[in-house]
Structure formats: structure tokens, C-alpha cells
MMTF fields as JSON, N, C-alpha, C and O atoms, coordinates in Angstrom:
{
  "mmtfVersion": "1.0.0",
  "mmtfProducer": "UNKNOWN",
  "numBonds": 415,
  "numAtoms": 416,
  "numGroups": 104,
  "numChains": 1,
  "numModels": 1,
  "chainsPerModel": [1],
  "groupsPerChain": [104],
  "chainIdList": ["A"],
  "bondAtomList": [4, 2, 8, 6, 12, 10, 16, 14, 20, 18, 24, 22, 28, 26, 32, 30, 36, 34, 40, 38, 44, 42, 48, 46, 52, 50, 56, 54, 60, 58, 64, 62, 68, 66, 72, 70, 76, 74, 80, 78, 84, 82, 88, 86, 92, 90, 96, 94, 100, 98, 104, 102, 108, 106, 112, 110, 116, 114, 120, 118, 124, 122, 128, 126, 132, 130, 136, 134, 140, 138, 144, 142, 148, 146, 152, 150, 156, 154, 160, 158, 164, 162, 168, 166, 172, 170, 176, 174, 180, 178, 184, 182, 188, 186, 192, 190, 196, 194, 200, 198, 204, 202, 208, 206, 212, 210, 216, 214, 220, 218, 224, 222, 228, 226, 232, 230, 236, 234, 240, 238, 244, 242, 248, 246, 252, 250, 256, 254, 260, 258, 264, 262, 268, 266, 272, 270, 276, 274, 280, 278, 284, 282, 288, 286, 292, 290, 296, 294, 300, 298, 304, 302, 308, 306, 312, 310, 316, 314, 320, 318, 324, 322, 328, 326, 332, 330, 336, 334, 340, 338, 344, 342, 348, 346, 352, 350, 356, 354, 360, 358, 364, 362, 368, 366, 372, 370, 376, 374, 380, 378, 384, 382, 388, 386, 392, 390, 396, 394, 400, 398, 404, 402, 408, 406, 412, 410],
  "bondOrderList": [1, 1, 1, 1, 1, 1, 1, 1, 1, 1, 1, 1, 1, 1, 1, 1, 1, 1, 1, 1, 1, 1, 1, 1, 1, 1, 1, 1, 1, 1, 1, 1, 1, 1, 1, 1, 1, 1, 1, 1, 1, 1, 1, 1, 1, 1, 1, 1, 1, 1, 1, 1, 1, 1, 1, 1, 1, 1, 1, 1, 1, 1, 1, 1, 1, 1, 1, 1, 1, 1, 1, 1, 1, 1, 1, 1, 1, 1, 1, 1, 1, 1, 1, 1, 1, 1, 1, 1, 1, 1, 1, 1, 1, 1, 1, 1, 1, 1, 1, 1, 1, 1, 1],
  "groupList": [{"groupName": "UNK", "atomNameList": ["N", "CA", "C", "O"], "elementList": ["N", "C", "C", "O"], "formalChargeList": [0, 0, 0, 0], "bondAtomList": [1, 0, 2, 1, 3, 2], "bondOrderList": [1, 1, 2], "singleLetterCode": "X", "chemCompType": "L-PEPTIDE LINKING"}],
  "groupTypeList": [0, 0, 0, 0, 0, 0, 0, 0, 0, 0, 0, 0, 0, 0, 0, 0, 0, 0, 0, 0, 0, 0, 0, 0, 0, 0, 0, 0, 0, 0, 0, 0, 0, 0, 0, 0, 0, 0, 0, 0, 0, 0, 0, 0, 0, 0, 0, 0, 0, 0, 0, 0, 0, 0, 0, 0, 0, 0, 0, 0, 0, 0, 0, 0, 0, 0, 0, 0, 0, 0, 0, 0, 0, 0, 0, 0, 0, 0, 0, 0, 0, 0, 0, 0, 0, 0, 0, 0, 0, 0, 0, 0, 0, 0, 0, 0, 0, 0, 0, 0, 0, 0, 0, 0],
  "groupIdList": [1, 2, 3, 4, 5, 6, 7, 8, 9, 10, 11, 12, 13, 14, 15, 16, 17, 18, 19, 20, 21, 22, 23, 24, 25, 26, 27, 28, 29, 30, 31, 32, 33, 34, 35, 36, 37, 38, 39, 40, 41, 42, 43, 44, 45, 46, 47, 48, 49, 50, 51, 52, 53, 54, 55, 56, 57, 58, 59, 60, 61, 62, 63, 64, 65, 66, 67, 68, 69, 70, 71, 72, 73, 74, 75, 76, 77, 78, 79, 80, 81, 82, 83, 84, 85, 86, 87, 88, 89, 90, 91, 92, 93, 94, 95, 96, 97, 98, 99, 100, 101, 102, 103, 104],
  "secStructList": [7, 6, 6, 6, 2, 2, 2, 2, 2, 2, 2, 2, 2, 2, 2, 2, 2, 7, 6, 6, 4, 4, 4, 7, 7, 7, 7, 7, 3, 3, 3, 6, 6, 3, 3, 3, 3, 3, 3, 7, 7, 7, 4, 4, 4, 6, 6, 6, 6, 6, 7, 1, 6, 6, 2, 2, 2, 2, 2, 2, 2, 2, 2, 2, 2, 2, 2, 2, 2, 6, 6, 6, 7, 7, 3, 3, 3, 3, 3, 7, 7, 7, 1, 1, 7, 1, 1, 7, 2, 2, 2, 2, 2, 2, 2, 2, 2, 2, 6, 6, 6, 7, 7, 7],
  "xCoordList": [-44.94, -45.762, -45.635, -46.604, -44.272, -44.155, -44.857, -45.582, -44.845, -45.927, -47.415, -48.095, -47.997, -49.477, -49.517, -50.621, -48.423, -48.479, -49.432, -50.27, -49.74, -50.61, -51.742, -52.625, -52.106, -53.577, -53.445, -54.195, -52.874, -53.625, -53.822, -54.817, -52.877, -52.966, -54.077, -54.432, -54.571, -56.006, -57.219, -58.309, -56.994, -58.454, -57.908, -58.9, -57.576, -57.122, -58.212, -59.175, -57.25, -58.078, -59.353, -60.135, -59.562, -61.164, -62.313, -63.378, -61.995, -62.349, -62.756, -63.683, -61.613, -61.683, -62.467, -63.223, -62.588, -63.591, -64.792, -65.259, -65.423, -67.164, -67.877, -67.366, -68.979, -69.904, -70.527, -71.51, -69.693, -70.084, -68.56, -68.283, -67.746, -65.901, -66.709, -66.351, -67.739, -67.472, -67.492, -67.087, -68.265, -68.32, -67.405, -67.633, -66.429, -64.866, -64.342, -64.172, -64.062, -62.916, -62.427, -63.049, -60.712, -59.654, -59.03, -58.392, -59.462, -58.79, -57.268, -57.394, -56.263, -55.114, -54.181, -53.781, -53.953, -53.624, -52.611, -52.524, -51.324, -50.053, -49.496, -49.449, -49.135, -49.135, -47.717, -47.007, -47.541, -46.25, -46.295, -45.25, -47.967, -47.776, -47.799, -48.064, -47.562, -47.52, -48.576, -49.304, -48.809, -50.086, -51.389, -51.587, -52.345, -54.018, -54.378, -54.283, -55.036, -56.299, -57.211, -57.243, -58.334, -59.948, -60.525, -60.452, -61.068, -62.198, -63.19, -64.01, -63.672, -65.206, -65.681, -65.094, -67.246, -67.608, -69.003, -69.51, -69.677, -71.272, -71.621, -71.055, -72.688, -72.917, -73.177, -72.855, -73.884, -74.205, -72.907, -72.895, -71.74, -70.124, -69.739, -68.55, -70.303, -69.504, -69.147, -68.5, -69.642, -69.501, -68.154, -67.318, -68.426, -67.351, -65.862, -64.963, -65.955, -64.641, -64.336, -63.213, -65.347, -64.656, -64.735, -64.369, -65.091, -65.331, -65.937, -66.44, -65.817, -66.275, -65.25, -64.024, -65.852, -64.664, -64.387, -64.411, -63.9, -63.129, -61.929, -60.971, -61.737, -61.12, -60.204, -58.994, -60.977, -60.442, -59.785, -58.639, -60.589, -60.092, -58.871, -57.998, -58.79, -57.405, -56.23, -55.186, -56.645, -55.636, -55.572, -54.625, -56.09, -56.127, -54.789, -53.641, -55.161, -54.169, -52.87, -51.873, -52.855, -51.305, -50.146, -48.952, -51.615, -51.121, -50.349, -49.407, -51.115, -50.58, -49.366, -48.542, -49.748, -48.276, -46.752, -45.751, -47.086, -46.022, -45.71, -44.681, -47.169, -46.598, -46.064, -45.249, -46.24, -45.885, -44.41, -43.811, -43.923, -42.429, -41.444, -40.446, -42.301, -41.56, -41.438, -40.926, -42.023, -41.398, -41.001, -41.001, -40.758, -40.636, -41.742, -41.54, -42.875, -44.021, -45.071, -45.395, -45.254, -46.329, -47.671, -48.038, -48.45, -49.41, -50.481, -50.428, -51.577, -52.968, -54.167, -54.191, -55.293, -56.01, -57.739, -58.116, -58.806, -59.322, -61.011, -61.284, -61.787, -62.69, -64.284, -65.203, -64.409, -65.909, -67.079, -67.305, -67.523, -68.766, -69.868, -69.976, -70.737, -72.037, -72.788, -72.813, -73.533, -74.741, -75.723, -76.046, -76.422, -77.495, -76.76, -76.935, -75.926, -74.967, -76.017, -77.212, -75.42, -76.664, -76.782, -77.378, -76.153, -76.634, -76.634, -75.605, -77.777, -77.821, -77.561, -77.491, -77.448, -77.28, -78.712, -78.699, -79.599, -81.309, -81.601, -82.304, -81.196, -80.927, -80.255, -80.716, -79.566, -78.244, -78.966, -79.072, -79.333, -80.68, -81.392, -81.666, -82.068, -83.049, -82.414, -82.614, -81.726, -81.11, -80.234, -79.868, -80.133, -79.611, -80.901, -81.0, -82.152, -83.065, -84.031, -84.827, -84.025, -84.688, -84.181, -84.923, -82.672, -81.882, -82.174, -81.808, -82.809, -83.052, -84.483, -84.824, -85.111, -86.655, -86.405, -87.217, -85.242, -84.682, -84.859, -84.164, -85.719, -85.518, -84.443, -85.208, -83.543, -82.354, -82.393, -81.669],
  "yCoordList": [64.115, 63.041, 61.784, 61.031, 61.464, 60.154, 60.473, 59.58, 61.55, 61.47, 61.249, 60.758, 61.473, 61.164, 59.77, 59.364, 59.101, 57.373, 56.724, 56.382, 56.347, 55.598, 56.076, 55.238, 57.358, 58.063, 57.886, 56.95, 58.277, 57.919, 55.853, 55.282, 55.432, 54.539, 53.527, 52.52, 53.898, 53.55, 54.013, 53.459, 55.042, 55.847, 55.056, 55.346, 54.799, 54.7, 52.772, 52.294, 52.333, 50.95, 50.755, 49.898, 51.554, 51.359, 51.945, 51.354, 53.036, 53.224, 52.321, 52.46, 51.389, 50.178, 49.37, 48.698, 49.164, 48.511, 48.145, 47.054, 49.713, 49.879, 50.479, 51.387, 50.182, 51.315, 52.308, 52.729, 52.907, 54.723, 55.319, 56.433, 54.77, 55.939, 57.025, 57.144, 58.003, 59.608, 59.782, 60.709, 58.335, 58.605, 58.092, 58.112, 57.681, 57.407, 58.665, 59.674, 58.463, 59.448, 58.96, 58.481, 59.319, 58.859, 60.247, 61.221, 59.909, 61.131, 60.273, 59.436, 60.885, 60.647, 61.709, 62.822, 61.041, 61.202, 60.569, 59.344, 61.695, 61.301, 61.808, 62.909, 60.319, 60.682, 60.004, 59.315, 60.386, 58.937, 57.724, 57.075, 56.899, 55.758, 55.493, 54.352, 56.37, 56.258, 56.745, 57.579, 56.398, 56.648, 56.222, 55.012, 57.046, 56.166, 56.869, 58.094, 55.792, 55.906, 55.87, 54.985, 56.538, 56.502, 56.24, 57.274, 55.458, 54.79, 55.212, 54.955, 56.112, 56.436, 56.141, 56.552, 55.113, 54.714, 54.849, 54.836, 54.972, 54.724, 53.333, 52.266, 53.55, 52.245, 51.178, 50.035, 51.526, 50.101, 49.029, 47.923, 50.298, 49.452, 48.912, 48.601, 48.631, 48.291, 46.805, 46.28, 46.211, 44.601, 44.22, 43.316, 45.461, 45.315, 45.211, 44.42, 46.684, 46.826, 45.986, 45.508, 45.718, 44.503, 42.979, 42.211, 42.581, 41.43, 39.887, 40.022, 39.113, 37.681, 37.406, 37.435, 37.178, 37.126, 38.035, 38.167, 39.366, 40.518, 40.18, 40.94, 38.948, 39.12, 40.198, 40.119, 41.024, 42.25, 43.055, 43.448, 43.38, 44.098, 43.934, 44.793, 42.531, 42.028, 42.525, 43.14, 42.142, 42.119, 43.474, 43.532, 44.675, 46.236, 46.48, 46.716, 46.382, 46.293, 45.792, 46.344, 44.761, 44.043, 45.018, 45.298, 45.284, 46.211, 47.776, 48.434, 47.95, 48.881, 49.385, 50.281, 47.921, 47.989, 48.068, 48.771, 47.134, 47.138, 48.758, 49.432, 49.072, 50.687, 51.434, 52.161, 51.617, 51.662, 51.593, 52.49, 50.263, 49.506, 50.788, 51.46, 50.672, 51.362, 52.947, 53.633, 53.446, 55.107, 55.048, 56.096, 54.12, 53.929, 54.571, 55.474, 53.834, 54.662, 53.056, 52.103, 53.29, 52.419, 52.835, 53.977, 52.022, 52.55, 51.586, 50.357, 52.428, 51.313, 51.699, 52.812, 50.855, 51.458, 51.44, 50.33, 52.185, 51.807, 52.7, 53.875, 51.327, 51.398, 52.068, 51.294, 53.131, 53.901, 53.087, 52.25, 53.072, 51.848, 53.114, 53.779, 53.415, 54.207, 53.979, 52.89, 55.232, 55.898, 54.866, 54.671, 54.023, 52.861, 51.717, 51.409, 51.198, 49.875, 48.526, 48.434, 47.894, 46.77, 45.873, 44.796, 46.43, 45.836, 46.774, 47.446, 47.288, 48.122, 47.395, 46.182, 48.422, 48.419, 47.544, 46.328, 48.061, 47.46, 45.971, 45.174, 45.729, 44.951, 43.448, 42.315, 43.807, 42.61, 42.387, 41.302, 43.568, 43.217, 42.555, 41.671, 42.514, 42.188, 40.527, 39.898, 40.18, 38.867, 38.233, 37.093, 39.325, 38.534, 37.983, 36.992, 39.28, 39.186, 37.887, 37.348, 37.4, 36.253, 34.917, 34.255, 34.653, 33.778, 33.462, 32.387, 34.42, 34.161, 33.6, 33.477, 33.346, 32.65, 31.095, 30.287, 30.732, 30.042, 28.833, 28.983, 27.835, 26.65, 25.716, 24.814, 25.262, 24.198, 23.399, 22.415],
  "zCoordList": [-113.948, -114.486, -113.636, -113.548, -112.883, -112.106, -111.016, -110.578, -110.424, -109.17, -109.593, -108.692, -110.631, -110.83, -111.739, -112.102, -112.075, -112.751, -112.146, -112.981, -110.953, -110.586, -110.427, -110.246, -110.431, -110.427, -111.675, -111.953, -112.687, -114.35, -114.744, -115.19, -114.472, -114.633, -114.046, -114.66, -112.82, -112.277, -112.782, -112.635, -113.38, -113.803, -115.613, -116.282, -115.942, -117.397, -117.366, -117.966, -116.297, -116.52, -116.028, -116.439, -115.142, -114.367, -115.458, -115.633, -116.08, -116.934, -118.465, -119.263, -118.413, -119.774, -119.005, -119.707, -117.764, -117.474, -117.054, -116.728, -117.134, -116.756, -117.608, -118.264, -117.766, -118.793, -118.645, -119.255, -117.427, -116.917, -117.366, -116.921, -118.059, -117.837, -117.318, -116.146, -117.607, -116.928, -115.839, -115.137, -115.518, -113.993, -112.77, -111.561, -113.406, -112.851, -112.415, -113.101, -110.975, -110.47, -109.085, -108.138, -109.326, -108.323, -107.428, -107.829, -106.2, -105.875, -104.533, -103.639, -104.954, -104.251, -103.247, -103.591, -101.904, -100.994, -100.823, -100.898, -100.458, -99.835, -97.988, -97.439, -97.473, -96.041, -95.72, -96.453, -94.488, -94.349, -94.452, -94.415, -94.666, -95.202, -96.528, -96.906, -97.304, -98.668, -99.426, -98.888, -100.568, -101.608, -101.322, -101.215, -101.174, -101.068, -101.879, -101.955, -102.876, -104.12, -103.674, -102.818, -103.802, -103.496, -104.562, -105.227, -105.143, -106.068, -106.225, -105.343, -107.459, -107.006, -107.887, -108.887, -108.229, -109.878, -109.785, -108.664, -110.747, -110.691, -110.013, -110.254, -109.095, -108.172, -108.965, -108.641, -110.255, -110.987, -111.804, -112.344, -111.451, -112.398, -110.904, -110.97, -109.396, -108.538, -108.468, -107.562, -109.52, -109.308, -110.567, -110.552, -111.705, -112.589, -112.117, -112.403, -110.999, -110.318, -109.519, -109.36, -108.922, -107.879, -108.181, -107.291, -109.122, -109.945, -108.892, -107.777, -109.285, -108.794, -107.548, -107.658, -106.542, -105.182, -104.815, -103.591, -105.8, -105.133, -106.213, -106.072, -107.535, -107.792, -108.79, -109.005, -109.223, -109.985, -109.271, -109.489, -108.25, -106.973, -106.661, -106.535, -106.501, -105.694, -107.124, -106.905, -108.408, -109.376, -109.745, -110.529, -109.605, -109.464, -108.344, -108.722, -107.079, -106.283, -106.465, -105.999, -107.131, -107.381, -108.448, -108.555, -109.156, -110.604, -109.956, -110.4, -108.895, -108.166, -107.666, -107.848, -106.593, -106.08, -106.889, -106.754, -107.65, -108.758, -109.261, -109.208, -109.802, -109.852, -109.163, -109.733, -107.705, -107.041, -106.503, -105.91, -106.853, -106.537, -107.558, -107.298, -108.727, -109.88, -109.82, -110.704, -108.568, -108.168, -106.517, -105.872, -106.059, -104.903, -103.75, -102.939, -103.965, -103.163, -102.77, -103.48, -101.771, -101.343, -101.759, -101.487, -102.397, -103.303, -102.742, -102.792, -102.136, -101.368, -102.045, -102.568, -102.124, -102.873, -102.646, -103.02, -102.216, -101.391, -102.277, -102.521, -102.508, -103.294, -102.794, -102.526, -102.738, -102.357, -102.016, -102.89, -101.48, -101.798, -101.745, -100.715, -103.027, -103.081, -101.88, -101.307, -101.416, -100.896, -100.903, -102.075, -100.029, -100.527, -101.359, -102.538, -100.458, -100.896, -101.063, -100.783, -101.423, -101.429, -100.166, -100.154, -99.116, -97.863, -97.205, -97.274, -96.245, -95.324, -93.701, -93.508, -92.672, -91.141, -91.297, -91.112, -91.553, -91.34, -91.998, -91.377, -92.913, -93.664, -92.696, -92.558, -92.406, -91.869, -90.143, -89.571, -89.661, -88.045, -88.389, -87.577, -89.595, -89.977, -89.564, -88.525, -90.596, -91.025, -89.579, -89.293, -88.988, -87.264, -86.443, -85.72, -86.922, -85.751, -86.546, -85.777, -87.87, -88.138, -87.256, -86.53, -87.491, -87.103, -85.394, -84.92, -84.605, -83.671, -83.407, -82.231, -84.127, -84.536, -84.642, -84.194, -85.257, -84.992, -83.591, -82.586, -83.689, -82.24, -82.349, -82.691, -82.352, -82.973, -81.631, -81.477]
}
């Protein structure tokens, strides 16, 4: 059960905090740098998880580590970003190649 604490304990809260839970899933990887969480949520909970700033994000991670501290495992945690993110490669050319229209 202590080797999967931080895979339940991530899916337990990500879950309290979007309005897809089914569509929550963590898949975890152990290497010599320790624990990696993969994040996977319905694209429309991606602002829940990662909150204002990134600050949920950041306080997910902290929660982590701590878990982490508490089986002696380095615990990282690294959030999916869906298929058709809300900024594309085309998107951001776009927004370089305006800026050059630009006379200053």
C-alpha cells in the first residue's frame, strides 16, 4: 500500500476537484530519479487542476513531495496537457508573424 500512497492520494484529490472524477487517471513511473506522476483529466477540468497562476498546481506538488518525504521517494509530478490545447504551434506564428506588421 506505501508504494502506491501517492498514486492514490493524487487521484483521490484531483478527483475532489473536477467535474469529470471518471475521467481522472494517474499513471506512475519509477526510475532512478524517483517517482513520476502523469496527470491525465478531461480537457475542460484543465484550468481546475492547474488553478489561477498555476497555483493549485504548484500546491498539488508540495502535497507531494511531502508525500513523498514520508516513504522516502522523490515524488515529481507532471500534468498531460489534452490533444488541441488551447494554444496551438499555428496559433503562437500567427501571433509572432502579426508582431512583425508592427512599424515602431
Amino acid at each position: 500500500m506505501s508504494e502506491l500512497a501517492d498514486q492514490n492520494f493524487l487521484e483521490y484529490v484531483v478527483k475532489a476537484l473536477v467535474d469529470n472524477p471518471n475521467d481522472v487517471k494517474v499513471d506512475r513511473k519509477v526510475d532512478e530519479m524517483g517517482v513520476l506522476l502523469t496527470l491525465h483529466v478531461n480537457p475542460e477540468n484543465m484550468g481546475q487542476v492547474i488553478g489561477r497562476s498555476g497555483n493549485t498546481a504548484k500546491a498539488l506538488r508540495t502535497l507531494l513531495r511531502v508525500v513523498g518525504m514520508k516513504h522516502n521517494a522523490r515524488v515529481t509530478l507532471k500534468i498531460e496537457e489534452p490533444e488541441g490545447g488551447r494554444r496551438t504551434p499555428a496559433a503562437e506564428k500567427k501571433d509572432i508573424d502579426d508582431l512583425g506588421d508592427l512599424k515602431l
